[in-house]
C-alpha positions in Angstrom: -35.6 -14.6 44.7 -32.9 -12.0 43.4 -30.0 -12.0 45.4 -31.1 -13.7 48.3 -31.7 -17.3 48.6 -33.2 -19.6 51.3 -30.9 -20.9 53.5 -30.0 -24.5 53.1 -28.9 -25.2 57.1 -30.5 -23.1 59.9 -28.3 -25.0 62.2 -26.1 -22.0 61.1 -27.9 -19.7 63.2 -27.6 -21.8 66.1 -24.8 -19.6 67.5 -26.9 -16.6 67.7 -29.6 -18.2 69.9 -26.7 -19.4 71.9 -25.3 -16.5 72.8 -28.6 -13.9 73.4 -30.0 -13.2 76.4 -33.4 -13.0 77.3 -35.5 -11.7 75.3 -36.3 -7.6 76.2 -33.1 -7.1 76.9 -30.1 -5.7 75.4 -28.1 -9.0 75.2 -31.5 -10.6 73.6 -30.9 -8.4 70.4 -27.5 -8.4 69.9 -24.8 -11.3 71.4 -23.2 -10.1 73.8 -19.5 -11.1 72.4 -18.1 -8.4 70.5 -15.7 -5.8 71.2 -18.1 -2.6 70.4 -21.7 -1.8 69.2 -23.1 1.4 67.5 -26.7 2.6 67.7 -27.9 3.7 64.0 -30.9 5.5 64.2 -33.7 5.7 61.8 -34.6 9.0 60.7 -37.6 10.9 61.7 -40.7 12.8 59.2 -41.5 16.4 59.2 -43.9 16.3 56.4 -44.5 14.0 53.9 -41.5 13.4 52.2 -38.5 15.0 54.1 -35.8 13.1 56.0 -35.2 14.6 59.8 -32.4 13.7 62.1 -32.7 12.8 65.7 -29.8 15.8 66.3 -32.0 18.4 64.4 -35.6 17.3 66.5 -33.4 17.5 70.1 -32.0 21.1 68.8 -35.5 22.0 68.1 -37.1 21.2 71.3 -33.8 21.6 73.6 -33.2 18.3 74.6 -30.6 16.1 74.4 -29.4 13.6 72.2 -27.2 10.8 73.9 -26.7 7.1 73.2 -29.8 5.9 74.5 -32.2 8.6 73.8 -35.7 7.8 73.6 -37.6 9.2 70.6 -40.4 10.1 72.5 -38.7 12.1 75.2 -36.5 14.0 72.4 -39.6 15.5 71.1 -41.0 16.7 74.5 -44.5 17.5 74.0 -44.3 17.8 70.0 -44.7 14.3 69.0 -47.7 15.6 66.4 -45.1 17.4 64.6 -43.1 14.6 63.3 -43.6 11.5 61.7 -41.7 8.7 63.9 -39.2 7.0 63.2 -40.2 4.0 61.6 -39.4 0.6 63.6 -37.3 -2.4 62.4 -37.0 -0.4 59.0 -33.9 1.1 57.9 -34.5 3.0 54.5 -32.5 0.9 51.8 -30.0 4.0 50.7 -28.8 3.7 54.5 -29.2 0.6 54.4 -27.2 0.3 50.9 -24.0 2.2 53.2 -23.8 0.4 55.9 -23.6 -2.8 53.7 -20.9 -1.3 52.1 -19.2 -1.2 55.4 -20.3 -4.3 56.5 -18.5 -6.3 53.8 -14.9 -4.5 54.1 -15.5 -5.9 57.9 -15.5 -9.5 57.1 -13.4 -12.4 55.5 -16.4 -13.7 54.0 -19.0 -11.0 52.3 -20.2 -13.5 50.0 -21.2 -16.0 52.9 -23.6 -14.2 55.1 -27.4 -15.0 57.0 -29.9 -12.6 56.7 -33.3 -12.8 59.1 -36.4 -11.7 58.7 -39.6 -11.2 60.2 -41.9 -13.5 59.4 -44.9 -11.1 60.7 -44.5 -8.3 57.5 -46.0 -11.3 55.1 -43.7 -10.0 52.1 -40.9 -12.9 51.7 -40.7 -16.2 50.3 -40.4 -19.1 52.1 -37.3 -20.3 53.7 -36.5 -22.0 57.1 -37.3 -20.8 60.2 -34.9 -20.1 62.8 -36.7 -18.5 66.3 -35.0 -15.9 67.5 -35.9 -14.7 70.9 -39.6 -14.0 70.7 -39.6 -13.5 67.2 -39.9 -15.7 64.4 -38.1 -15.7 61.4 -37.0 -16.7 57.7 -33.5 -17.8 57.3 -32.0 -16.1 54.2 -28.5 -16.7 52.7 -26.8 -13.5 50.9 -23.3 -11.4 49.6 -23.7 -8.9 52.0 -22.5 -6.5 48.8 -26.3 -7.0 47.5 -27.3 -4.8 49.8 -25.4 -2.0 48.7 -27.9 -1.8 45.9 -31.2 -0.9 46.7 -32.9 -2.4 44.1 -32.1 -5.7 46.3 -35.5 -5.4 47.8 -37.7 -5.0 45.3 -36.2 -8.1 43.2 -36.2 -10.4 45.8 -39.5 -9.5 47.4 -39.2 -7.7 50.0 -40.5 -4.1 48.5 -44.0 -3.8 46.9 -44.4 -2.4 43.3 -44.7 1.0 45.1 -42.4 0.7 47.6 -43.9 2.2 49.8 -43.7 -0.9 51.9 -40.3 -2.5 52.7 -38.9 -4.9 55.0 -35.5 -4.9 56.0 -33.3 -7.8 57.7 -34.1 -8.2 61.3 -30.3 -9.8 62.0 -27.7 -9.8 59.8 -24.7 -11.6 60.4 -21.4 -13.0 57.9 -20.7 -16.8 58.7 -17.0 -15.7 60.1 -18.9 -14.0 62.7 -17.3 -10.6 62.5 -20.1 -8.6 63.3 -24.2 -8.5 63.9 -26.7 -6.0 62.5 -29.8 -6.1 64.6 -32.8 -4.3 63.4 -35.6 -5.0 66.0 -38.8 -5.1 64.5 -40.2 -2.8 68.1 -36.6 -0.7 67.9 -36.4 2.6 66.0 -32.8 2.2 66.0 -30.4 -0.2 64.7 -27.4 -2.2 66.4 -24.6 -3.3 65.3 -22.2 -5.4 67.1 -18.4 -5.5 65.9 -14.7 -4.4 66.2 -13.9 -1.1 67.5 -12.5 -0.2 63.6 -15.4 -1.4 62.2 -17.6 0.8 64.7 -15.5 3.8 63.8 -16.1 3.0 60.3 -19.8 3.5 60.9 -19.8 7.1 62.9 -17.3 7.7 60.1 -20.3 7.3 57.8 -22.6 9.9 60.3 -19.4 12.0 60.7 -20.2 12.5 56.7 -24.5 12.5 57.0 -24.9 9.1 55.4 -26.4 7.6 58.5 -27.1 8.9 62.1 -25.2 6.8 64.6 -24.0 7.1 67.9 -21.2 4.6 70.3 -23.1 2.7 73.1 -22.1 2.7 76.3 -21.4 -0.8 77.9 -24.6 -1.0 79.7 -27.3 -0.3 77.2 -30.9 0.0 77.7 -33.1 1.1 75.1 -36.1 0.6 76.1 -39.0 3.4 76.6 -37.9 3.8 79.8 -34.3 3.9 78.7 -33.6 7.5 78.2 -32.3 8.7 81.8 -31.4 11.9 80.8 -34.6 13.5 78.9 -36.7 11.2 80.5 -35.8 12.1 83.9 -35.9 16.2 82.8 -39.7 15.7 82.1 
């Protein structure tokens, strides 16, 4: 299984369901306990194989990229001229970063949960731990792992082609420091943390590694979400 193993205890998820919210809302995807939360977001298509950034497609079309932008209002009436986002996906050399940053944000890297989907059919079988409205196989993991992509593909989460990949759903070291939530419906990521580890992350956009943005302390990022394009149309 590579570098990830099945989790021997799920009880150790036990926190997380214990501290969501309802499920559709903010607080359902990430606990609601830490200090700040970032919004990483998945890059767009334009063509077949090149990478496009939220901040280029609202340039484009004049709208506005904020904190809880909504893809499909970004792109106005133009949404045949990218490929979306993809959802619950991030690619595995942003992925590979963020890890990176993950594990200088925590007393125990070597000692973290990983959960995923059950629904994508490409993993092994480990325990299940339900997370709201979503079920999912509890993996144990060094959070370093990640910072090489080739993590995927040996532990079975890539196919031969890699074309298809699955990605954690939650991510989460056992001392708690932070959250990564990658809702499988989301074309975003979340991560929950300190406020250095946070700036850590839109140190990382600052540079083009990522795209990321600071949320707000009322988040929604639903379709409906985006109060500022949304509202223009």
């Amino acid at each position: 299984m590579g570098p990830l193993r099945a989790a021997t205890d799920v009880e150790r998820g036990r926190w997380v369901l214990d501290a969501l919210g309802r499920f559709g809302t903010f607080d359902g995807i990430v606990p609601p306990v830490f200090e700040a939360a970032v919004r990483i977001l998945h890059p767009a298509g334009l063509g077949a194989d090149e990478r496009f950034r939220w901040r280029a497609v609202a340039e484009r079309e004049g709208t506005v990229l904020h904190p809880l932008a909504q893809w499909g209002d970004l792109v106005a009436d133009h949404s045949d001229v990218y490929s979306p986002p993809r959802t619950g996906e991030l690619p595995l050399d942003e992925l590979a970063a963020i890890a990176g940053v993950l594990a200088l944000s925590t007393a125990t890297p070597d000692d973290c949960l990983a959960a995923f989907w059950e629904g994508f059919g490409l993993v092994a079988s480990a325990p299940y731990l339900e997370l709201p409205g979503r079920d999912c196989l509890l993996f144990a993991l060094d959070v370093r792992a990640l910072t090489d992509t080739r993590w995927a593909r040996d532990s079975g989460f890539a196919d031969a082609s890699g074309l298809t990949v699955q990605t954690p759903m939650a991510l989460w070291p056992e001392d708690r420091a932070w959250y990564l939530a990658s809702e499988i419906d989301f074309d975003s990521t979340v991560v929950g943390g300190s406020r250095e580890l946070v700036d850590a992350l839109l140190a990382l956009a600052a540079e083009g590694t990522i795209e990321a943005l600071p949320l707000p302390a009322e988040v929604d990022l639903t379709s409906t979400g985006d109060r500022v394009n949304g509202r223009a149309r």
